[in-house]
KESE-684260 format. One record per residue (C-alpha): residue in one letter; x, y, z; residue number from 1. Coordinates in Angstrom, 3 decimals, always signed. Last residue first. Layout:
N
type: A	px: X	py: Y	pz: Z	seq: NUM
...
***
This chain:
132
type: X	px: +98.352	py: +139.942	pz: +69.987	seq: 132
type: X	px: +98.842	py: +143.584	pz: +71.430	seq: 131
type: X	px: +102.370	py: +145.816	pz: +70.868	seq: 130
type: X	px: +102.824	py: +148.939	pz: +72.690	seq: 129
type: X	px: +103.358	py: +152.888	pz: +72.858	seq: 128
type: X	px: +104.978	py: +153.469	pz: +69.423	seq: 127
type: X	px: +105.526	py: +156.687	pz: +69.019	seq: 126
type: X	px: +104.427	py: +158.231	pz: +66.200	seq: 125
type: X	px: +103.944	py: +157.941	pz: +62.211	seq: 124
type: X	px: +101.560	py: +159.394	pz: +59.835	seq: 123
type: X	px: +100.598	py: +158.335	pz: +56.785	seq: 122
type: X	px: +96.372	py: +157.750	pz: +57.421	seq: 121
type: X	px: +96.810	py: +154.713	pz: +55.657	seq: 120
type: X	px: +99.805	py: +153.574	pz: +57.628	seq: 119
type: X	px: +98.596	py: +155.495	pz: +61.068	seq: 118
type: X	px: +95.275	py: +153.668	pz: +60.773	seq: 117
type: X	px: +97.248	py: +150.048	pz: +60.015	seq: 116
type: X	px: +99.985	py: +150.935	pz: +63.414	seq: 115
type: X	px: +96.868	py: +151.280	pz: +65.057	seq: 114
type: X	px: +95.579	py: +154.408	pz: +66.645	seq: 113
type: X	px: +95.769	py: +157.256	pz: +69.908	seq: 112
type: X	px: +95.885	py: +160.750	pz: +68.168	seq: 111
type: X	px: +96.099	py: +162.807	pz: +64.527	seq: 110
type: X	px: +99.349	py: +163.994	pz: +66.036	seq: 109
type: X	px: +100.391	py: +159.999	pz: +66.441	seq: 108
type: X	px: +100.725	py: +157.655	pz: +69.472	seq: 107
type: X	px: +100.548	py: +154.078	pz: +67.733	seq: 106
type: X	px: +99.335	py: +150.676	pz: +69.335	seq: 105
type: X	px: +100.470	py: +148.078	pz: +67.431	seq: 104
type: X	px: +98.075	py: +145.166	pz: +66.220	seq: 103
type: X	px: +98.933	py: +140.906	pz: +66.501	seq: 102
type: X	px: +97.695	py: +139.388	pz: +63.318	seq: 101
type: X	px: +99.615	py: +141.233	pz: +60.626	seq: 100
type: X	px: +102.958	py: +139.170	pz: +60.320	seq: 99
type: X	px: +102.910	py: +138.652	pz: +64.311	seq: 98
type: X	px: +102.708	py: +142.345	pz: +64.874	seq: 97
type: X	px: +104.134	py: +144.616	pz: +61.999	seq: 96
type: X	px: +105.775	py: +147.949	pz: +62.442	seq: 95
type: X	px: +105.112	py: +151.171	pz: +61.054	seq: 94
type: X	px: +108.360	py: +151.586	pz: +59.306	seq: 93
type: X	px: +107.266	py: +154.034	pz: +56.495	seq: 92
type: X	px: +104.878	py: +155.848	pz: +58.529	seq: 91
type: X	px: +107.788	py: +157.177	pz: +60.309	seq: 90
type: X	px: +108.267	py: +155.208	pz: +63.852	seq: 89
type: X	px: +109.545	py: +156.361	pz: +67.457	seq: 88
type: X	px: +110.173	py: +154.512	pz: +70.014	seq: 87
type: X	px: +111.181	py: +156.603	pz: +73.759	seq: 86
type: X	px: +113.989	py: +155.233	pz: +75.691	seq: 85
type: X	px: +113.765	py: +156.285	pz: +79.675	seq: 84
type: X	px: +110.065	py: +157.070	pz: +79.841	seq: 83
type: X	px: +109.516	py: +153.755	pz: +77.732	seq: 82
type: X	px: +108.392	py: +153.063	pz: +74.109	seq: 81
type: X	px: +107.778	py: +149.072	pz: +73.487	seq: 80
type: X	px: +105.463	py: +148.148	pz: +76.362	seq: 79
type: X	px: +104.097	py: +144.580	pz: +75.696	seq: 78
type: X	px: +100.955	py: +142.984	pz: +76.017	seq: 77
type: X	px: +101.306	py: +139.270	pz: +75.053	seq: 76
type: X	px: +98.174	py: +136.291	pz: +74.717	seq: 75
type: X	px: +95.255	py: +138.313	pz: +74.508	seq: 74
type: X	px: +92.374	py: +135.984	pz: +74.399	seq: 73
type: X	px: +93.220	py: +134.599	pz: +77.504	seq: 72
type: X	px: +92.620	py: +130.662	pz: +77.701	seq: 71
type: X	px: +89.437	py: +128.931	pz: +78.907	seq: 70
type: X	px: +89.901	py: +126.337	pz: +76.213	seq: 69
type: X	px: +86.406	py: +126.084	pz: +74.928	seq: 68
type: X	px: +84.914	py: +129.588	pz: +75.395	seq: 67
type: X	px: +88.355	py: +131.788	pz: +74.494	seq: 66
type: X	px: +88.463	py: +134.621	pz: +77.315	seq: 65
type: X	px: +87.401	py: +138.327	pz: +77.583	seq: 64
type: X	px: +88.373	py: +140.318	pz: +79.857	seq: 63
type: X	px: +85.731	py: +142.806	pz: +80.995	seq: 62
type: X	px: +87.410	py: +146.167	pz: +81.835	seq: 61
type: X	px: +86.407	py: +148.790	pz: +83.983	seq: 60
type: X	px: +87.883	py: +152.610	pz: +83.546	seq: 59
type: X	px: +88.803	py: +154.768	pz: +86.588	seq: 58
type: X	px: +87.733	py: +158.479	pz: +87.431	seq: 57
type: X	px: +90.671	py: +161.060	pz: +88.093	seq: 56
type: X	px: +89.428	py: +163.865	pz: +89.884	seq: 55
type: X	px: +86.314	py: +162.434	pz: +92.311	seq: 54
type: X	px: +84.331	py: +159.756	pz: +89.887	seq: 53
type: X	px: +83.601	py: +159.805	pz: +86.000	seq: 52
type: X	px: +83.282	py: +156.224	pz: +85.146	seq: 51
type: X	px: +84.297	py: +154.802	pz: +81.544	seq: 50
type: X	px: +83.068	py: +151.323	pz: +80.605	seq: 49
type: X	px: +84.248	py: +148.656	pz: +79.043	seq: 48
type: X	px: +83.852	py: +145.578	pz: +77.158	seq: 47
type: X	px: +84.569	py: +141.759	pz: +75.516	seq: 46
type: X	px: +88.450	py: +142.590	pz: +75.729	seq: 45
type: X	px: +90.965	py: +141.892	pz: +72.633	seq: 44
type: X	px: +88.163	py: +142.076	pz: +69.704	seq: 43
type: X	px: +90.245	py: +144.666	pz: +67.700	seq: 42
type: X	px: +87.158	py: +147.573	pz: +68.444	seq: 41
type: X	px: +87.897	py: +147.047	pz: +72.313	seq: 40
type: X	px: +91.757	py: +146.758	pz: +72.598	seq: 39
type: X	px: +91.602	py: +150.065	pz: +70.670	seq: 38
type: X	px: +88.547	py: +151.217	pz: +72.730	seq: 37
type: X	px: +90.739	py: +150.790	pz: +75.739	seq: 36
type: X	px: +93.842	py: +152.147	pz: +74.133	seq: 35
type: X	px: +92.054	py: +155.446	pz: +74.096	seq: 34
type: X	px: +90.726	py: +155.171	pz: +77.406	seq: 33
type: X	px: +94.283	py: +154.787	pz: +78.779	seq: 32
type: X	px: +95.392	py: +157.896	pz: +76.512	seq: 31
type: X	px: +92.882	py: +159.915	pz: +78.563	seq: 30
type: X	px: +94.010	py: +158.766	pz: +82.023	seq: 29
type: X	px: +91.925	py: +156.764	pz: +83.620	seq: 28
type: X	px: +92.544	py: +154.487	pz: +87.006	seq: 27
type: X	px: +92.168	py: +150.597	pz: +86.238	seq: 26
type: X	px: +89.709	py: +148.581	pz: +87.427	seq: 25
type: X	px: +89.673	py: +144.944	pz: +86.094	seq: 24
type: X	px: +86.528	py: +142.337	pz: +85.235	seq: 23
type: X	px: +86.585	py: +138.869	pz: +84.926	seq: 22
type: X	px: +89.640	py: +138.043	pz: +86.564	seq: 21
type: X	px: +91.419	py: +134.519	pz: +85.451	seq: 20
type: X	px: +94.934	py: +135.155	pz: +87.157	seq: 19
type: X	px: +96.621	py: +135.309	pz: +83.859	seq: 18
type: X	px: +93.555	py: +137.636	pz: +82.433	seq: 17
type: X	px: +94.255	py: +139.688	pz: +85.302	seq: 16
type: X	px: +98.131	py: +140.180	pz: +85.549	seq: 15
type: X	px: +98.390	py: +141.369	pz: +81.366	seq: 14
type: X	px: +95.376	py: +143.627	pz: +82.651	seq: 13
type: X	px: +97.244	py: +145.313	pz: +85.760	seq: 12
type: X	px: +100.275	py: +144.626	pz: +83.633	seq: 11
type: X	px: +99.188	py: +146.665	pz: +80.397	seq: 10
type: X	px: +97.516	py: +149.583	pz: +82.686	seq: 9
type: X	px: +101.397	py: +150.195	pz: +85.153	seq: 8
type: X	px: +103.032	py: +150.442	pz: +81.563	seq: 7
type: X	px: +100.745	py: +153.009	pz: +80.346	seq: 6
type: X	px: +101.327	py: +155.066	pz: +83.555	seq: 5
type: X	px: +104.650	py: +154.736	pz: +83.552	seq: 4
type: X	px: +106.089	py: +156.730	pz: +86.774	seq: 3
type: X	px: +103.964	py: +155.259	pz: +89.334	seq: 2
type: X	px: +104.160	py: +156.479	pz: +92.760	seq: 1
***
C-alpha cells in the first residue's frame, strides 16, 4: 500500500525517463492530473491522456527526451512536502527553482499551480514538489 501518492507518481516517471520509457501509466488521482498538465503546459512531457476505467482510471504519459543527446528533459523531480513534514509557503516566500528555470509545484485554495501563478495570483500553499 502506498502512503504518498504524489511521491509514488514522481518516481514512477523520475524511474522511466532514466530507464528510457516512452510512455508511463500511472493510476489517477485528481491532484496527479493536475500536475500532469503542469508538467504538460511547462514543456516537461511531450503528452497525456486521461482514461476513465473501473474506479480509479490511470493517466499515460509520453516522456519527452532532448533529440540530439537522447537525455531526459526533466533532469530532477523532487518531493518537498511529505505525509510526515508538510511545506508550507506564504506568497511571500514562494520559492525559486534553479534561479527561475526549474518550476515549483504549489497546492493552493485557488488549486494545483506554479510557484509564478500562486505569486501573481498571492496566494501561498503547500509546496508539493520541485521540477527542472
Amino acid at each position: 500500500m502506498v502512503t504518498d501518492t504524489i511521491a509514488d507518481y514522481l518516481t514512477r516517471i523520475r524511474n522511466a525517463s532514466r530507464a528510457g520509457h516512452r510512455v508511463v501509466e500511472i493510476p489517477a488521482s485528481n491532484v496527479k492530473k493536475e500536475i500532469t498538465k503542469i508538467l504538460f503546459d511547462q514543456g516537461y512531457i511531450l503528452s497525456y491522456k486521461f482514461q476513465e476505467d473501473k474506479v480509479q482510471g490511470s493517466i499515460k504519459i509520453a516522456l519527452k527526451y532532448n533529440k540530439v543527446t537522447k537525455e531526459p528533459v526533466i533532469k530532477k523531480l523532487q518531493r518537498v512536502s511529505k505525509p510526515g513534514l508538510r511545506k508550507y509557503s506564504g506568497s511571500v516566500d514562494l520559492p525559486r527553482v534553479l534561479n527561475g528555470l526549474g518550476v515549483a509545484i504549489i497546492s493552493t485554495s485557488h488549486g494545483v499551480m506554479t510557484s509564478k501563478q500562486a505569486k501573481t495570483e498571492n496566494v501561498g500553499g503547500e509546496v508539493l514538489c520541485y521540477v527542472y
